[in-house]
C-alpha positions in Angstrom: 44.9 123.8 10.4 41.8 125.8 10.8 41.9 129.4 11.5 40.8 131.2 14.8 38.4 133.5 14.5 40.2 136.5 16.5 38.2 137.7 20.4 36.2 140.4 20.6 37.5 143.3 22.8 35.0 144.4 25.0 34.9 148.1 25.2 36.6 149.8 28.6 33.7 150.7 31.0 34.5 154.2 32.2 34.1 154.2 36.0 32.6 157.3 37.7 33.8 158.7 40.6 31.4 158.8 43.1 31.2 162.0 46.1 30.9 161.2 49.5 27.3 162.3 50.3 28.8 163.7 54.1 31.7 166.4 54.3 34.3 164.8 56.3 34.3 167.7 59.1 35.7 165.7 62.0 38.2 166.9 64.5 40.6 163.7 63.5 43.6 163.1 61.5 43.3 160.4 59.3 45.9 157.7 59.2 47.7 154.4 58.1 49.4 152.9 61.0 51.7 149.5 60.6 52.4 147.4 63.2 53.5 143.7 64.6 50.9 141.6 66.3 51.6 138.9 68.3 50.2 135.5 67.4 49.1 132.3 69.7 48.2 129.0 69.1 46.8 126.4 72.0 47.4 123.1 69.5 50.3 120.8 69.6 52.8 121.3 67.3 56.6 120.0 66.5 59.4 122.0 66.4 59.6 122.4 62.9 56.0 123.6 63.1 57.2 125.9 66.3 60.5 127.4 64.0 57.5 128.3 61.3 55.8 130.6 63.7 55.8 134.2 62.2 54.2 137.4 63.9 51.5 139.1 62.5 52.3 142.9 60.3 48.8 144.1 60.2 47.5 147.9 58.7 45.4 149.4 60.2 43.8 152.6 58.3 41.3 154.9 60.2 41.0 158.5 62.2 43.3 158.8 64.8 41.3 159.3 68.3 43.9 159.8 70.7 48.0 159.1 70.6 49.9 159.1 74.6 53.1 157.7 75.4 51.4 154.2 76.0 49.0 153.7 72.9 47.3 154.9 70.2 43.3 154.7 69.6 41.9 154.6 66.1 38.5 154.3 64.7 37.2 153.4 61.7 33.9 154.1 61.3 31.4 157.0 62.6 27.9 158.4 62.8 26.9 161.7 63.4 23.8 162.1 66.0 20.8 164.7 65.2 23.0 166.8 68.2 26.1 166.8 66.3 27.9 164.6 69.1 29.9 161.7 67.5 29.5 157.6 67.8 32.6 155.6 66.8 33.3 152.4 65.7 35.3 149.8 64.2 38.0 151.3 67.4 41.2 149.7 67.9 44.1 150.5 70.5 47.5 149.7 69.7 49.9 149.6 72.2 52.7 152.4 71.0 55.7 149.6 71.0 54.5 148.0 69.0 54.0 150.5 65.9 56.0 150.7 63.1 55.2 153.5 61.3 52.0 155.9 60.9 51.6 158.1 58.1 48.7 160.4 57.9 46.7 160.1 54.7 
């Protein structure tokens, strides 16, 4: 039987970390929130394709913009104007029952 010629290793690539280029100086907490989603579907299905139907256990990670009794508003994305005022983006609202658990990060 022939002999393999042993693989070459190729050598670790160090990775730099890289600085954010803006201070994060925002009046925001940022967080991980986990929660259910509900889930449709308009096709025909059977019942064993019914009894298969699962909800939805999305993450959402971003700044938290406001919390009330009701819901919760997160962002995930921002740009600072010449003024200083704020833009936001990527926003979601998550109605507050249905939340799991939010951990600030």
């Amino acid at each position: 039987m022939p002999k393999r010629k042993p693989k070459k290793r190729r050598p670790r690539v160090k990775r730099r970390i890289v600085s954010p280029t803006q201070v994060d100086n925002i009046p925001y907490a940022k967080v991980r929130v986990e929660w259910i989603d509900i889930l449709s579907d308009s096709g025909w299905v059977d019942e064993k394709g019914f009894n298969k139907m699962k909800l939805a256990f999305p993450v959402n990670e971003g700044w938290l913009y406001n919390k009330d009794r009701f819901s919760i508003k997160l962002f995930a994305s921002y740009d600072r104007d010449d003024d200083g005022s704020l833009n936001f983006g990527d926003r979601t609202m998550i109605p507050l029952a249905c939340v799991k658990k939010m951990v600030k990060i």
